[in-house]
N, C-alpha and C positions, 0 to 999 in steps of 0.2 A: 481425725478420720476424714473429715469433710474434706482438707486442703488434700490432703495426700490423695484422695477420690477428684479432685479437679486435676492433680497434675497429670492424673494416670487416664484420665477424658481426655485433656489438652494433648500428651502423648498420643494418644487414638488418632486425632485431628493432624497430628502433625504425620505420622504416618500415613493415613487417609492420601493427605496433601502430597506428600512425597510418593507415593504410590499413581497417583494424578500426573507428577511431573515426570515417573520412569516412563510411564506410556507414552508421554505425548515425545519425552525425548527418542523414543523408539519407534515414534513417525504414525502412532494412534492418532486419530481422530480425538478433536476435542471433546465429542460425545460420547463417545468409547471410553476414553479416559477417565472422564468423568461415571459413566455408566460402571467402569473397574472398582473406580475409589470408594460412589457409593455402595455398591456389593459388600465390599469390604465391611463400608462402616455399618450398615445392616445386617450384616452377621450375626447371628445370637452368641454365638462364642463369642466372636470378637466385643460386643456389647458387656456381655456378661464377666469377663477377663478385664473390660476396661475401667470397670469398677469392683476391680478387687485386687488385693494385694499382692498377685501371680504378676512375675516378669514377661509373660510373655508378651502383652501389646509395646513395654518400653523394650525387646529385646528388638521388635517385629518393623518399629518405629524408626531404630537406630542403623537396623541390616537397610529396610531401606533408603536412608538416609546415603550410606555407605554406596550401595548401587545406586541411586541416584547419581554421586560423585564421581563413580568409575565411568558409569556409562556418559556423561558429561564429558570425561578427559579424555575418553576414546573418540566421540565425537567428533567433539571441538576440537582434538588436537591442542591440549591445556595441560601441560605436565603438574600443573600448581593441583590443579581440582584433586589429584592422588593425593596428596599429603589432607587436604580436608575429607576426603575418601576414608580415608586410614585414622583418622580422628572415630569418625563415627562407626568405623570397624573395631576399633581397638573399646569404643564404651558398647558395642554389643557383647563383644566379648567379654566384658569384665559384666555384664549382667545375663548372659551366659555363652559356657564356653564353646556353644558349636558355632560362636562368633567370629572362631578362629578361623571358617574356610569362607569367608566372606572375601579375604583379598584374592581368593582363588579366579574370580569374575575379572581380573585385571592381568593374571598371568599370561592369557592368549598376547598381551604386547610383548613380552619377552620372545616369544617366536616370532613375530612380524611386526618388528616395529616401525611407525610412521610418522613421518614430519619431524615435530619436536619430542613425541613420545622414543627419544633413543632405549637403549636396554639401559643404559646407566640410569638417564630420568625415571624410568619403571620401577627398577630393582628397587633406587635407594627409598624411596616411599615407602614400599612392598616389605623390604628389610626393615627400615624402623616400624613400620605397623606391627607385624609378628615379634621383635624382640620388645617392642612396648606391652604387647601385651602379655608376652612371658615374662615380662618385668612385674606389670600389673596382675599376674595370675602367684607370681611367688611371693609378691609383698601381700596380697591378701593371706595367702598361705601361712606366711608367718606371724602373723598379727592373728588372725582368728585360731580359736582352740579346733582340734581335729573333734568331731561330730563323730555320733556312733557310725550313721550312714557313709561316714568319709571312711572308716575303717573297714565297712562292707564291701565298697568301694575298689578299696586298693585290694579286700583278699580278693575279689573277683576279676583281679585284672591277670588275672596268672593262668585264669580260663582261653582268655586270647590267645594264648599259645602254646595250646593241646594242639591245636588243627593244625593242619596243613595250608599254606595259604590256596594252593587249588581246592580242598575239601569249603574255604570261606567261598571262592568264587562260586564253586556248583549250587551251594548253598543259595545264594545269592541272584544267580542266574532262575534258580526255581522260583524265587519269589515274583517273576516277570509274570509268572503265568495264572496264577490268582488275581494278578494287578492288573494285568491285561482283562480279564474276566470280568472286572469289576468297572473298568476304562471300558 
């Protein structure tokens, strides 16, 4: 219990850290940045998650790890930093799956691409992140037994498409308006 309670700190730490280095890569102040990361790791959720057995600080840790990497290759102008990008996109997604739209933050170079970030340099990184981690989402699939809640799951996936996709947007659009209320 103790070890697994320091990995899941260290995690904390190292997202902290990585959260410290998107800002300053984003042209924040070193005390900003710092003022970010600590917010962060002062959080009572975030504290209280970072010593318990909940994915969320190694999911939180690993995403931004991920944008760290992209926001670096867009940068710098580094097509390499994608492929290490796509490493730590692909382990948020295997510790969970809304992991999957992390490469989404790298897609804007596929419309405008610059210097050495060509669309080729973009894609192929982009393409094996996503098929690694459908790789890595069906080899877990097949290896672990289906769970009650996975069966729950899949009968409610047949509710997604009752609607109309305009009936999701209206939907969807209404929810601006309590967010806004509360923003």
């Amino acid at each position: 219990f103790v070890r697994a309670s320091l990995v899941l700190v260290g995690l904390a730490a190292v997202g902290c850290g990585a959260l410290y280095f998107l800002l300053r890569e984003l042209e924040a102040s070193p005390r900003v940045a710092l003022f970010g990361a600590l917010t962060v790791a002062a959080n009572p959720a975030f504290l209280l998650l970072a010593s318990s057995f909940m994915t969320d600080v190694p999911f939180v840790a690993l995403t931004l790890l991920a944008l760290v990497g992209y926001t670096r290759a867009i940068r710098r102008d580094a097509p390499h930093l994608l492929w290490w990008a796509g490493l730590w996109a692909c382990l948020s997604c295997l510790e969970r799956q809304i992991g999957v739209m992390t490469p989404v933050a790298a897609l804007p170079l596929l419309l405008r691409p610059q210097g050495r970030l060509t669309r080729t340099a973009v894609a192929l990184p982009l393409a094996a992140t996503w098929l690694a981690m459908l790789a890595g989402s069906w080899a877990i699939a097949s290896v672990m037994p289906r769970t009650g809640e996975m069966e729950l799951l899949s009968d409610r996936l047949r509710y997604w498409f009752m609607l109309s996709p305009a009936t999701y947007l209206t939907y969807n659009l209404y929810v601006f308006v309590p967010i806004a209320f509360y923003a």
